[in-house]
C-alpha angles and dihedrals in degrees: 000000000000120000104217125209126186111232139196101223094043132016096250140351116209122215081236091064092250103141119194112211120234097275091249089209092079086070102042092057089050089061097045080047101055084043091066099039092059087053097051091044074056101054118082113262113261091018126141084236097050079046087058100034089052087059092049089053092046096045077052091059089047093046089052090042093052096049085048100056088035093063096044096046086052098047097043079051097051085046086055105046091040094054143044093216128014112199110196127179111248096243117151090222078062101123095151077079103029104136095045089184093060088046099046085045094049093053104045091048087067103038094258136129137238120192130183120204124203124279098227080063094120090215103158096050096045108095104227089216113053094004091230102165113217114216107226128010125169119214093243080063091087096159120030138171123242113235094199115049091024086239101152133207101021120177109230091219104047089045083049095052089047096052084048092051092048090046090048094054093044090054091048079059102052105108106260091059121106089204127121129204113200110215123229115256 
């Protein structure tokens, strides 16, 4: 079971410490993008070289497009395969799900389970020891000390993945649910 949350530093932190780096071949794309919309602003308007510049920009965007949902495709699969359940907060900068059919799909096919948790949850200012809620925390804010239980040097994305673990499992509990946890012997 891994509580995932989606990062800025990097793409998504795991409960179970595991970090994804940002995929490098978004910005490189962009560049290569930018690259081929300066030449066609360049080209004469109703030209054969602006035709043929315009597909070059548009097979860019679909390059772009198909790395895109290929990483995430991968990485939603691996989640999958690795873990009985996967909890991810419901925010709509949430790629790592983009495609919620797919995942949904993914996961029932194998007799897994995918659950979304609201996205009020204040997961990243809650302490997951003690779950002491802060009241304000800006994103700039990436380690922070608990004032309650005294726990120092806390990353704000690990200690998000594990509330969202815990809230996850808490909600698998809730009656309704047909799943079972085993407990550990």
């Amino acid at each position: 079971m891994v509580g995932i949350d989606l990062g800025l530093s990097h793409y998504a932190i795991g409960s179970n410490g595991g970090k994804t780096a940002n995929p490098r071949f978004v910005k490189r794309a962009e560049k290569n993008l930018r690259r081929k919309q300066y030449q066609l602003s360049k080209k004469a308007k109703g030209s054969a070289n602006r035709a043929k510049a315009r597909l070059m920009v548009t097979k860019c965007h679909e390059k772009v497009a198909n790395a895109r949902a290929d990483f995430q495709h991968k990485r939603s699969r691996m989640l999958i395969d690795e873990n009985q359940a996967v909890i991810v907060e419901t925010l709509k900068s949430a790629n790592i799900m983009k495609n919620r059919k797919l995942a949904k799909h993914q996961a029932k096919e194998q007799g897994k389970h995918l659950v979304k948790l609201d996205p009020w949850y204040a997961s990243s200012k809650t302490c997951h020891g003690c779950a002491h809620k802060l009241e304000a925390m800006p994103l700039s804010v990436r380690k922070w000390d608990c004032p309650a239980c005294g726990v120092t040097d806390i990353d704000r994305d690990l200690n998000a993945a594990l509330n969202i673990c815990d809230k996850g499992i808490l909600e698998l509990k809730a009656p309704g649910h047909s799943f079972l946890l085993m407990e550990a012997a």
